[in-house]
N, CA and C atoms as an extended XYZ file, in Angstrom:
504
Properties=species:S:1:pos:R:3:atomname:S:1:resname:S:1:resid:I:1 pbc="F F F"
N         0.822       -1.195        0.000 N   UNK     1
C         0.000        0.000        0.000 CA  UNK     1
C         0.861        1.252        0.000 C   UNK     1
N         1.720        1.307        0.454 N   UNK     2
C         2.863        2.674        0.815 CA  UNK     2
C         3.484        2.638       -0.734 C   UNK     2
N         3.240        1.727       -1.522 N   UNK     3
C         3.512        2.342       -3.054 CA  UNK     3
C         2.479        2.342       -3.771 C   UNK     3
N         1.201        2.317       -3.397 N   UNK     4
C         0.036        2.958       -3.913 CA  UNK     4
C        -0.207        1.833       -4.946 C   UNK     4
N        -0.014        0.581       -4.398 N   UNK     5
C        -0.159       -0.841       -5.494 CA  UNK     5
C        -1.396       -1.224       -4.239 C   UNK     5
N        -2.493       -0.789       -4.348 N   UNK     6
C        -3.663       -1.307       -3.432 CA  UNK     6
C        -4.355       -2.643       -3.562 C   UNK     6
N        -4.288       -2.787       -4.757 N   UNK     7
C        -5.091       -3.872       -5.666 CA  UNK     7
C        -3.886       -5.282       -5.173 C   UNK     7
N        -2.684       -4.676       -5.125 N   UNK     8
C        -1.983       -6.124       -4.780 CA  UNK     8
C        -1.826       -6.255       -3.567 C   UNK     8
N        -2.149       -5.350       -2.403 N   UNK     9
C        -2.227       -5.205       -1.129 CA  UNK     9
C        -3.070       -6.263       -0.577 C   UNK     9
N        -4.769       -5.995       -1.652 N   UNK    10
C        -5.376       -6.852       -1.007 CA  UNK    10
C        -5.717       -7.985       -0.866 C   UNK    10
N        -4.806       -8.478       -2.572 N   UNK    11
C        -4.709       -9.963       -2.726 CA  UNK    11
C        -3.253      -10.701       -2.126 C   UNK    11
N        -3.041       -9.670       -1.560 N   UNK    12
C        -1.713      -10.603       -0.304 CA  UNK    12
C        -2.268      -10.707        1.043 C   UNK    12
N        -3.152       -9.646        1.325 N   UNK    13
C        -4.450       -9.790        2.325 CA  UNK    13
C        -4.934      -10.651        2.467 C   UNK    13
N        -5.820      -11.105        1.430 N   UNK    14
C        -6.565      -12.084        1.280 CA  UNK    14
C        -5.712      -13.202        0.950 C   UNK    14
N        -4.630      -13.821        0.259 N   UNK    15
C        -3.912      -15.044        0.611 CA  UNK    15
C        -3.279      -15.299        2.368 C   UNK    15
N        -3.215      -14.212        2.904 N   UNK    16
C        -2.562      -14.317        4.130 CA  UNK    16
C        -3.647      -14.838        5.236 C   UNK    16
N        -4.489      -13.976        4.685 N   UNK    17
C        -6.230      -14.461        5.592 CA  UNK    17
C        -6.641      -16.229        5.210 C   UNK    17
N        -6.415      -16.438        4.062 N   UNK    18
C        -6.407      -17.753        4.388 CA  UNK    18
C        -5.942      -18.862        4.614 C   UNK    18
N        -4.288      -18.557        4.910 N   UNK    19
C        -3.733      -18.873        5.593 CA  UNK    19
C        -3.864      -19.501        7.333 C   UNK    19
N        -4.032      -17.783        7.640 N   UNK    20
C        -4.789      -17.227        8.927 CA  UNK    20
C        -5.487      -16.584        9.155 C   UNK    20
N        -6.653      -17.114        9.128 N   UNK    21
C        -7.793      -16.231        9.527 CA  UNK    21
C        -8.246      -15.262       10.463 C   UNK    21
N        -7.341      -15.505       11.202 N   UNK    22
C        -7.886      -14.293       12.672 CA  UNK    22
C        -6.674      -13.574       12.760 C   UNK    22
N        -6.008      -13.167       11.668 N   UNK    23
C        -4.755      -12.537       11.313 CA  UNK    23
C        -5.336      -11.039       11.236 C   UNK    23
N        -5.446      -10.359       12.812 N   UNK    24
C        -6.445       -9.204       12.283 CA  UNK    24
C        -5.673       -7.952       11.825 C   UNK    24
N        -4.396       -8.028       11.530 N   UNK    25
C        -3.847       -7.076       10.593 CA  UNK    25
C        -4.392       -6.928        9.577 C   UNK    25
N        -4.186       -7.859        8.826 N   UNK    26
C        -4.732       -8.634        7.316 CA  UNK    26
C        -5.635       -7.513        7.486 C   UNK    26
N        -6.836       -7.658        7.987 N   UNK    27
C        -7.966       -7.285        7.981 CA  UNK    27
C        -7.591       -5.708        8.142 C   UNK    27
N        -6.919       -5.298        8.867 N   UNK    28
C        -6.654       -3.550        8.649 CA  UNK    28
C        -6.307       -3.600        7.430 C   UNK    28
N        -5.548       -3.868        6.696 N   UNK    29
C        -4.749       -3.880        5.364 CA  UNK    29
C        -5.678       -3.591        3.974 C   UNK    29
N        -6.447       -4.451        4.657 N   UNK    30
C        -7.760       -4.656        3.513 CA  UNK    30
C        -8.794       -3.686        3.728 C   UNK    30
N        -9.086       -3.225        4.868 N   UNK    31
C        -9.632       -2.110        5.001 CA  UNK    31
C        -9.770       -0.606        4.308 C   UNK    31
N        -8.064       -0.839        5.005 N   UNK    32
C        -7.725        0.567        4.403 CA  UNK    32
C        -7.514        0.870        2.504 C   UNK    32
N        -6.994       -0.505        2.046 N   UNK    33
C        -6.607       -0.461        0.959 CA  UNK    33
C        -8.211       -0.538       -0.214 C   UNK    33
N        -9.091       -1.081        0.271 N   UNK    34
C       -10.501       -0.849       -0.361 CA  UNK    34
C       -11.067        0.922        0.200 C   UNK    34
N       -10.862        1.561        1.260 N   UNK    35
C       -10.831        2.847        0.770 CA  UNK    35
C       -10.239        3.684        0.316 C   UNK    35
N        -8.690        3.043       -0.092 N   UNK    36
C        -8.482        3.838       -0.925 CA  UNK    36
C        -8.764        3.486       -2.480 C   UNK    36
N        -9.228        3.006       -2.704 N   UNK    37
C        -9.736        1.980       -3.972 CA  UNK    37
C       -11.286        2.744       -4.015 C   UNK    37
N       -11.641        3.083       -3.035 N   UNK    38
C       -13.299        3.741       -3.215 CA  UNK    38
C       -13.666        2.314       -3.270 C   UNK    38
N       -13.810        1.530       -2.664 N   UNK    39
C       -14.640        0.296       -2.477 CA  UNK    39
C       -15.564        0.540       -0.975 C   UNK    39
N       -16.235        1.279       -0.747 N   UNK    40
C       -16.872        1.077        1.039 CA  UNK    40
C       -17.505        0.116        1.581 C   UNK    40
N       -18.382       -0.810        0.782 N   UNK    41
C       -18.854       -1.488        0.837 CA  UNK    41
C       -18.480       -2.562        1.604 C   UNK    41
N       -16.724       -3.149        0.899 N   UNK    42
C       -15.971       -4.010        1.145 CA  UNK    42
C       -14.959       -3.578        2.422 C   UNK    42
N       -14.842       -2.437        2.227 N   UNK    43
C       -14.227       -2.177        3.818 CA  UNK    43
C       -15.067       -1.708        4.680 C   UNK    43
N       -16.329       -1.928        4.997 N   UNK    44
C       -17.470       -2.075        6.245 CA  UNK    44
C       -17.583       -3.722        6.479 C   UNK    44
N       -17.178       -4.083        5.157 N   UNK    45
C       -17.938       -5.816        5.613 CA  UNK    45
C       -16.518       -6.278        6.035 C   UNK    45
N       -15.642       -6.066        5.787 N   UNK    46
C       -14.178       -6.430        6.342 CA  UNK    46
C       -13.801       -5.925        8.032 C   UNK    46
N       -14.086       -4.550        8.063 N   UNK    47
C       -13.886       -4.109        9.498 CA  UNK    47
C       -14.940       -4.852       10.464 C   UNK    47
N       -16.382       -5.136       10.290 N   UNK    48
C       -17.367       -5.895       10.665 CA  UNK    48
C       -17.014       -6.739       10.986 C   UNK    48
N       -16.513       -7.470       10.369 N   UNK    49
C       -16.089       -8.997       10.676 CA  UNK    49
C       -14.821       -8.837       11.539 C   UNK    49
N       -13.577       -7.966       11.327 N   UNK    50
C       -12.525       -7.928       12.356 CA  UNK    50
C       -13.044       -7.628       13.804 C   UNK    50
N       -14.397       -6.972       13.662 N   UNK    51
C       -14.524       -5.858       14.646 CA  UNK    51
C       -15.509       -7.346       15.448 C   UNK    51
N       -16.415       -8.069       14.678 N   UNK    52
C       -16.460       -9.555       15.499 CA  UNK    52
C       -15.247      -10.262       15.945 C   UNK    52
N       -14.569      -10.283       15.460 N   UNK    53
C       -13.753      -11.502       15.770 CA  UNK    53
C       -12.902      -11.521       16.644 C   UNK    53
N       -13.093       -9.818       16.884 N   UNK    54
C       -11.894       -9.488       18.167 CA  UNK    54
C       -12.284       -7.940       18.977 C   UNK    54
N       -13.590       -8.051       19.679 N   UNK    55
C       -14.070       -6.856       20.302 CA  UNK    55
C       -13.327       -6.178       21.302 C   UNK    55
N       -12.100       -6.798       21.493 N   UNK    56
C       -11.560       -5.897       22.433 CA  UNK    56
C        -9.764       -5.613       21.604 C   UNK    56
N        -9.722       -6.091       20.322 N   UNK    57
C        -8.225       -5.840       19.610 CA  UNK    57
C        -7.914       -4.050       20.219 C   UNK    57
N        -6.450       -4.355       20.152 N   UNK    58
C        -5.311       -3.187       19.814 CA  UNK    58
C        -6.197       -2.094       18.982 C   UNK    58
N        -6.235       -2.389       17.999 N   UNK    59
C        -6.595       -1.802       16.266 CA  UNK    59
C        -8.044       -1.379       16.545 C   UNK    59
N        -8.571       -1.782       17.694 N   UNK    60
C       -10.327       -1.630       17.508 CA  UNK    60
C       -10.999       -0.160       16.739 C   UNK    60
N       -10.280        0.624       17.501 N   UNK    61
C       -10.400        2.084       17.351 CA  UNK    61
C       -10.129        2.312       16.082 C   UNK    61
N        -8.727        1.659       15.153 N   UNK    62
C        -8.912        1.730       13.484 CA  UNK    62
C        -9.720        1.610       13.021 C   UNK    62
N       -10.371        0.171       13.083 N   UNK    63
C       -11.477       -0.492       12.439 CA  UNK    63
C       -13.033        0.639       12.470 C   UNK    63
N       -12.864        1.191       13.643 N   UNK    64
C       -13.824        2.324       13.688 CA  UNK    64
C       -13.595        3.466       12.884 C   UNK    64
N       -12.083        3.959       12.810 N   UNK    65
C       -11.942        4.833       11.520 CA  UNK    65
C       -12.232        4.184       10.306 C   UNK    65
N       -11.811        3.380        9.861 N   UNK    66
C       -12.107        2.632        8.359 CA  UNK    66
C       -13.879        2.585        8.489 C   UNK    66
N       -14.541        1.848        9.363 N   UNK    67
C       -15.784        2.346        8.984 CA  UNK    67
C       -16.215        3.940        9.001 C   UNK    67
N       -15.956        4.719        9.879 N   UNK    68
C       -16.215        6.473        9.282 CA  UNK    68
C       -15.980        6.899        8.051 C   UNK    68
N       -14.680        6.092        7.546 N   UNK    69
C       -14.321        6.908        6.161 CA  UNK    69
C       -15.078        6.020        5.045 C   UNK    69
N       -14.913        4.929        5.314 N   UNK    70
C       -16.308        4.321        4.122 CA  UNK    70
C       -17.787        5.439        4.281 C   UNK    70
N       -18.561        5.147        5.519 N   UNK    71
C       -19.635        5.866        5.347 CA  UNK    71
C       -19.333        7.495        4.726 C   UNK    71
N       -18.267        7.832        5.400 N   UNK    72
C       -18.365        9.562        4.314 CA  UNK    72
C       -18.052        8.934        2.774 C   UNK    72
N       -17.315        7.965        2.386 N   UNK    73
C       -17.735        7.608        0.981 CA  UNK    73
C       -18.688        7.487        0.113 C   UNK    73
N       -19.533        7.140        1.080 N   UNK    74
C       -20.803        6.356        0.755 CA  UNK    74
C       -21.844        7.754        1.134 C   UNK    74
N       -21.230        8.951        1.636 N   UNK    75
C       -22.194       10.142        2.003 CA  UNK    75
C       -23.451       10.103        2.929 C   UNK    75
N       -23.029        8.837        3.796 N   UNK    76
C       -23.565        8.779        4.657 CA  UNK    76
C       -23.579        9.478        6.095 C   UNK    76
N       -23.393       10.597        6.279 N   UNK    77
C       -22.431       11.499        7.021 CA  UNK    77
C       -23.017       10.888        8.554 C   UNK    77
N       -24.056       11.317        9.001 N   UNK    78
C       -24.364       10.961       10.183 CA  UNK    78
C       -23.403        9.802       10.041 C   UNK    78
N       -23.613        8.442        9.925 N   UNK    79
C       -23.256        7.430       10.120 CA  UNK    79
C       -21.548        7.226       10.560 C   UNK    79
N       -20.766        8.355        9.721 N   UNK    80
C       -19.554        8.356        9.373 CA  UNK    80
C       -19.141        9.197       10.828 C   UNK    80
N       -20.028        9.982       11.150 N   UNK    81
C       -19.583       11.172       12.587 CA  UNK    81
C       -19.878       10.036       13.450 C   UNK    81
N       -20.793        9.360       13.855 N   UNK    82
C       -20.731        8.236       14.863 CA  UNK    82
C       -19.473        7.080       15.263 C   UNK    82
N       -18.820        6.868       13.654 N   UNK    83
C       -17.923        5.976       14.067 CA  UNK    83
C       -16.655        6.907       14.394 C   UNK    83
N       -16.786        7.956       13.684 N   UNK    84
C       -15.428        8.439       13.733 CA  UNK    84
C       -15.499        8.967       15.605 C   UNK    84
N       -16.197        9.397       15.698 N   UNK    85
C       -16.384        9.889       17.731 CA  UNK    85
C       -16.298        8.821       17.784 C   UNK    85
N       -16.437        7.487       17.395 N   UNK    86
C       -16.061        6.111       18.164 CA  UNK    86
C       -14.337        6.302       18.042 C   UNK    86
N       -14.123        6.186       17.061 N   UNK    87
C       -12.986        6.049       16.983 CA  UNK    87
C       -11.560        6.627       18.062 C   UNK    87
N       -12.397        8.413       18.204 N   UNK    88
C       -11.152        9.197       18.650 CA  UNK    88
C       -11.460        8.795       19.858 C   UNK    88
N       -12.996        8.475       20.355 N   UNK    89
C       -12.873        7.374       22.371 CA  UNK    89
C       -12.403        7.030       22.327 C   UNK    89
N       -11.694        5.921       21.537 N   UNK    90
C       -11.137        4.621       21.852 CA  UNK    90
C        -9.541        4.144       21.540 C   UNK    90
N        -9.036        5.765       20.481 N   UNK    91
C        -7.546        5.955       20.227 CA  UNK    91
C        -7.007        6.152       21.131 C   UNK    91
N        -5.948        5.429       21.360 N   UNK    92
C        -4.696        5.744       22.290 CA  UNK    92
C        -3.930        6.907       22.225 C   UNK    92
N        -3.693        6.684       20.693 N   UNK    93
C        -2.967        8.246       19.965 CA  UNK    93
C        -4.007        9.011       19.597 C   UNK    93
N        -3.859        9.968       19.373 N   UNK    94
C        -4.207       11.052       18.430 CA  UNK    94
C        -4.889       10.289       16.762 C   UNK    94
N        -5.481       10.273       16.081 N   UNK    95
C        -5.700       10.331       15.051 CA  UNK    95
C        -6.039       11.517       14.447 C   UNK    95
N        -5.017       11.839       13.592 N   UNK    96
C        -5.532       13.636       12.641 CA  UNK    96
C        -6.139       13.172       11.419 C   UNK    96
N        -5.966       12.032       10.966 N   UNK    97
C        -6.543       11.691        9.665 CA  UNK    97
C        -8.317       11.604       10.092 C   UNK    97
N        -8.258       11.099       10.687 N   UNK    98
C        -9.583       10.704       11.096 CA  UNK    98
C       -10.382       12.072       12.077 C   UNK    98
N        -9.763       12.528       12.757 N   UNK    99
C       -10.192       14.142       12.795 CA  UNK    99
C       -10.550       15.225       11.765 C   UNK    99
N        -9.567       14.737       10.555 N   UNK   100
C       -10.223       15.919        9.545 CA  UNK   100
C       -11.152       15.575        8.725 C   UNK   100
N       -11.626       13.703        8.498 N   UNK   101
C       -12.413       13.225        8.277 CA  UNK   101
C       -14.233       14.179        9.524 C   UNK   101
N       -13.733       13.868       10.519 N   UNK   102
C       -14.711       13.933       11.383 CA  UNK   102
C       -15.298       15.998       11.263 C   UNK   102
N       -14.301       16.438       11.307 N   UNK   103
C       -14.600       18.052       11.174 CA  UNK   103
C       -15.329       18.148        9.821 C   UNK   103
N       -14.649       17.375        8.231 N   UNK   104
C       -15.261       17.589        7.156 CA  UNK   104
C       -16.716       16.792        7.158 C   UNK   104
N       -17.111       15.873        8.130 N   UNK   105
C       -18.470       15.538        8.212 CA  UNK   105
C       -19.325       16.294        8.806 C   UNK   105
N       -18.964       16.794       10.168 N   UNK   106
C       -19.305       17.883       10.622 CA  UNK   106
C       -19.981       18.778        9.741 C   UNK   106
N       -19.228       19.706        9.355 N   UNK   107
C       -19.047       21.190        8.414 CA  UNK   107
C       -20.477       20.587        7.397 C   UNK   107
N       -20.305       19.528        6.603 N   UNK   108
C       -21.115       19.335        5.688 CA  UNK   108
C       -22.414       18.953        6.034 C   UNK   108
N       -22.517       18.463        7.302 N   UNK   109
C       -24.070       18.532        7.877 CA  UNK   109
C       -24.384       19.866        8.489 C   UNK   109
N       -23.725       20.706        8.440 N   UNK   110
C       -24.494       21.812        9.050 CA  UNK   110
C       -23.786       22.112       10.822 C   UNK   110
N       -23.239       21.249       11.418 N   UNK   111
C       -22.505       21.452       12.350 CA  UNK   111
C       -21.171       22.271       12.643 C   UNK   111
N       -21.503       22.927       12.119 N   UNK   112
C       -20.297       24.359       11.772 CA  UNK   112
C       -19.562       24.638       12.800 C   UNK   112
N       -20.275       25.189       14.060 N   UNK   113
C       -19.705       25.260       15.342 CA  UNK   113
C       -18.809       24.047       16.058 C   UNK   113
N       -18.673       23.108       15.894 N   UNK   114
C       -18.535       21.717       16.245 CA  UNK   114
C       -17.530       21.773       15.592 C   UNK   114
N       -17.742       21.605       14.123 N   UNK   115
C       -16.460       21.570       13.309 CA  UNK   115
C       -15.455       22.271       13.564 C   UNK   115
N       -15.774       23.471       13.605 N   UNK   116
C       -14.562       24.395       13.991 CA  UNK   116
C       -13.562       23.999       15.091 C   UNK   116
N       -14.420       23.701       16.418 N   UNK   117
C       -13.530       23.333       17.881 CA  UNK   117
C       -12.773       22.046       17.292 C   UNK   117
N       -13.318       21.235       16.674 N   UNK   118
C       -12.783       19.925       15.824 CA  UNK   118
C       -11.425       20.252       15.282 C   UNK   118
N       -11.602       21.349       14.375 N   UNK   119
C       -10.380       20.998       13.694 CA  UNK   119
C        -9.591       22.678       14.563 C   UNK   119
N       -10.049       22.870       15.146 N   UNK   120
C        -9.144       23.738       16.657 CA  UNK   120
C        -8.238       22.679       17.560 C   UNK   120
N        -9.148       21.416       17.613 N   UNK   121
C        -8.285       20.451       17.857 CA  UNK   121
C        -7.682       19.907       16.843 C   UNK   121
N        -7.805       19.390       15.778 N   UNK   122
C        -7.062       18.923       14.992 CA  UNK   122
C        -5.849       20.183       14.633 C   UNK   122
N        -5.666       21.017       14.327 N   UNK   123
C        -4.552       22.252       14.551 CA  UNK   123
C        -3.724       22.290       15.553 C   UNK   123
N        -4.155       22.080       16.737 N   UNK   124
C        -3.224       22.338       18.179 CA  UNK   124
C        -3.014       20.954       18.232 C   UNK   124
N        -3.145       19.548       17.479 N   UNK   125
C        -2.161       18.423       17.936 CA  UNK   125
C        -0.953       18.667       17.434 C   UNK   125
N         0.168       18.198       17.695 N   UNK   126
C         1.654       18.261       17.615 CA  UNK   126
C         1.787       17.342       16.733 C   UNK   126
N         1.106       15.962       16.399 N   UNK   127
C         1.390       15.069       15.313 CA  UNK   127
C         0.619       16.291       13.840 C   UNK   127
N         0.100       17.031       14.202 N   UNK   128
C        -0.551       17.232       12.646 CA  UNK   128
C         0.399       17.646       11.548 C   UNK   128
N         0.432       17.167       10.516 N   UNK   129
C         1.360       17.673        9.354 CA  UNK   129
C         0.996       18.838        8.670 C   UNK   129
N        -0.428       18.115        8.282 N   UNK   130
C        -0.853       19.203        7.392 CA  UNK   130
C        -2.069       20.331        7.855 C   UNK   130
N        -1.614       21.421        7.832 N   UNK   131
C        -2.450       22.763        8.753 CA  UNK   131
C        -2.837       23.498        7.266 C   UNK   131
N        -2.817       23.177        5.847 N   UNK   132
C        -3.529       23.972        5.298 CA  UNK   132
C        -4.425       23.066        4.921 C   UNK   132
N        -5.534       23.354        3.831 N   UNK   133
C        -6.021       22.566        2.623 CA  UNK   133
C        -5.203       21.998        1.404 C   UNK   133
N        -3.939       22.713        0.808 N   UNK   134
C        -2.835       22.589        0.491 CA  UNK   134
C        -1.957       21.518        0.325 C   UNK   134
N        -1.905       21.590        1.939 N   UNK   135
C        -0.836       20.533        2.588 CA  UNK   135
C        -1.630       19.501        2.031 C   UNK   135
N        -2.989       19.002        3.174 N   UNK   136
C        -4.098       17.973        3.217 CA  UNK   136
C        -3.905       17.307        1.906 C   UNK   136
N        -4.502       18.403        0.753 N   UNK   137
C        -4.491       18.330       -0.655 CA  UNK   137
C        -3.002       16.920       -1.141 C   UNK   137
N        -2.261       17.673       -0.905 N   UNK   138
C        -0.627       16.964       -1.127 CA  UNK   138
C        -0.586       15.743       -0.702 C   UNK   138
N        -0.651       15.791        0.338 N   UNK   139
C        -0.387       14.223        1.217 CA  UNK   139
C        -1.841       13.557        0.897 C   UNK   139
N        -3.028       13.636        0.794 N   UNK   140
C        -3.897       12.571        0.139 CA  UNK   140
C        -4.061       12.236       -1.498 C   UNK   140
N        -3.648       13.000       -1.968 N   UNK   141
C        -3.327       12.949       -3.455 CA  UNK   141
C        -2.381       12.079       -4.035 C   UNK   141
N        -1.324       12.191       -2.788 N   UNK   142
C         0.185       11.521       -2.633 CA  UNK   142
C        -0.547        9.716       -2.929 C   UNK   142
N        -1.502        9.352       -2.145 N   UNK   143
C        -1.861        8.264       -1.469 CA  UNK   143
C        -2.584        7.128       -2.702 C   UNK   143
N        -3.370        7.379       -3.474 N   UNK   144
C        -3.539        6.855       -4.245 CA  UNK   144
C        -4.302        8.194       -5.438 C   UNK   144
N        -4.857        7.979       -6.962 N   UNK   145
C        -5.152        8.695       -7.788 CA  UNK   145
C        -6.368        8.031       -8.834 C   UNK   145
N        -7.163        6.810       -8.199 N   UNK   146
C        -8.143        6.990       -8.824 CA  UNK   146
C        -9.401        7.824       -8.891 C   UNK   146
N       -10.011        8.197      -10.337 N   UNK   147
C       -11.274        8.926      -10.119 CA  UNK   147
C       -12.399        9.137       -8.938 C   UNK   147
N       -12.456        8.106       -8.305 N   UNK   148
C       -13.644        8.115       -7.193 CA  UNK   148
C       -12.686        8.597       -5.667 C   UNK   148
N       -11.562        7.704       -5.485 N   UNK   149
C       -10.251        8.716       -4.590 CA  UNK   149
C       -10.724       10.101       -4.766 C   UNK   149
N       -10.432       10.825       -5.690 N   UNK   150
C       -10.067       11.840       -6.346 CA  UNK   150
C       -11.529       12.711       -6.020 C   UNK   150
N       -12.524       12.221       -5.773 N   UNK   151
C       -13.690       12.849       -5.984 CA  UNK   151
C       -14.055       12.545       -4.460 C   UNK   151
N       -13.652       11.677       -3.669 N   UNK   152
C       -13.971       11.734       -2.306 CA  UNK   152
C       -13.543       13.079       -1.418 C   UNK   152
N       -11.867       12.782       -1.940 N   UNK   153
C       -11.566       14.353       -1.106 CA  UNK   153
C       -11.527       15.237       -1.523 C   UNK   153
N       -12.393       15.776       -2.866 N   UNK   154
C       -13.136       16.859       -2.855 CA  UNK   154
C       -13.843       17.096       -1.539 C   UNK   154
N       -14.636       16.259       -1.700 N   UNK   155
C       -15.642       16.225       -0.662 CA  UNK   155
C       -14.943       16.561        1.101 C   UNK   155
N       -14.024       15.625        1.192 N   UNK   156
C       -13.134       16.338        2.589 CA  UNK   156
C       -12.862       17.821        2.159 C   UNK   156
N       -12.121       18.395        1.170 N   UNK   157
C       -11.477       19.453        1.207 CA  UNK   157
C       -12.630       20.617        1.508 C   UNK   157
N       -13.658       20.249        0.871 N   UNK   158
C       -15.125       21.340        0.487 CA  UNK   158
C       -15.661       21.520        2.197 C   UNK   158
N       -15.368       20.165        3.193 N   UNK   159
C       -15.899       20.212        4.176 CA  UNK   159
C       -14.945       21.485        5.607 C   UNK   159
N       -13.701       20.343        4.807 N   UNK   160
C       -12.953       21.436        5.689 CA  UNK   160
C       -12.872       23.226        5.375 C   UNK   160
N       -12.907       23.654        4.489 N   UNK   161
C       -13.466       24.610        3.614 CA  UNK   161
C       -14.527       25.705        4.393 C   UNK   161
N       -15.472       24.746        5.121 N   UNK   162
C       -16.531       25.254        5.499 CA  UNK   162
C       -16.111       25.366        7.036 C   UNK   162
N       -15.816       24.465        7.487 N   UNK   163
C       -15.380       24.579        8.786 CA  UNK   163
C       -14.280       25.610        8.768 C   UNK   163
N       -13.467       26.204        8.177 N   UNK   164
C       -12.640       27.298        7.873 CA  UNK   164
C       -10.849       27.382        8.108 C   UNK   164
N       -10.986       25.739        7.680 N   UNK   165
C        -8.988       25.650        7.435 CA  UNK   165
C        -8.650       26.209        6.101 C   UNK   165
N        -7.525       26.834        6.370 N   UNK   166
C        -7.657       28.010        5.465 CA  UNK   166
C        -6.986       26.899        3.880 C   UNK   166
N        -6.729       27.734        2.785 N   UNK   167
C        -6.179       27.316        1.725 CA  UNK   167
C        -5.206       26.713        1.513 C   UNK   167
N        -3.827       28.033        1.955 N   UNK   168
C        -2.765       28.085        1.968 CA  UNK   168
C        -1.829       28.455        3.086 C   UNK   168
């Protein structure tokens, strides 16, 4: 995945899974690599099943980001703000990816005020890289480049936009 070969990510995923099945990396792997593929579908029914098979894993709190960012795929926003507040309960660390996910769901339902303190927090963490739209822009662009990719984080950028991280 870190060379943006997703498609072979998940068929080493999936040979490794049947290998070992309760290999619940695997299952992050595949997660993440079907959203970046714009598949949501397949990374809700993948985190689902990790998220059975091991209700109290390390990763739990991932598996809750990977479902937020499918549902904002899928423009399901409510749905996507529920997991993602699951998510940042249950992180150990910080997640900023999944914070600017959560502010751009915000912003786009109308939760403006919310959003803002959101990404007030997402700004004042010390892990954050990227503090413009710019930056954001760069480093998810970086990540993979298909059409539906490409048209999702519109949709982040437009959100954060509204919530009022600046451009440049």
């Amino acid at each position: 995945m870190a060379e943006g070969r997703h498609e072979e990510a998940i068929v080493e995923a999936e040979r490794s899974l049947t290998l070992n099945p309760s290999a619940i990396d695997d299952y992050l792997a595949l997660g993440v690599a079907n959203n970046f593929l714009a598949r949501p579908d397949r990374s809700l029914e993948v985190a689902n099943k990790a998220i059975r098979l091991s209700p109290r894993d390390p990763f739990l709190s991932s598996f809750y980001g990977i479902k937020g960012e499918a549902y904002f795929i899928l423009r399901q926003d409510d749905n996507a703000i529920e997991w993602l507040r699951r998510q940042m309960a249950t992180a150990s660390h910080g997640d900023s990816y999944g914070l600017t996910l959560l502010v751009s769901a915000l912003a786009l339902t109308g939760q403006v005020a919310e959003a803002r303190e959101t990404l007030a927090q997402y700004l004042s963490n010390s892990g954050t890289r990227s503090k413009t739209i710019g930056q954001f822009r760069a480093q998810q662009l970086s990540l993979a480049n298909s059409p539906k990719w490409l048209a999702y984080n519109e949709r982040i950028f437009e959100g954060l936009r509204i919530a009022g991280m600046i451009e440049e």
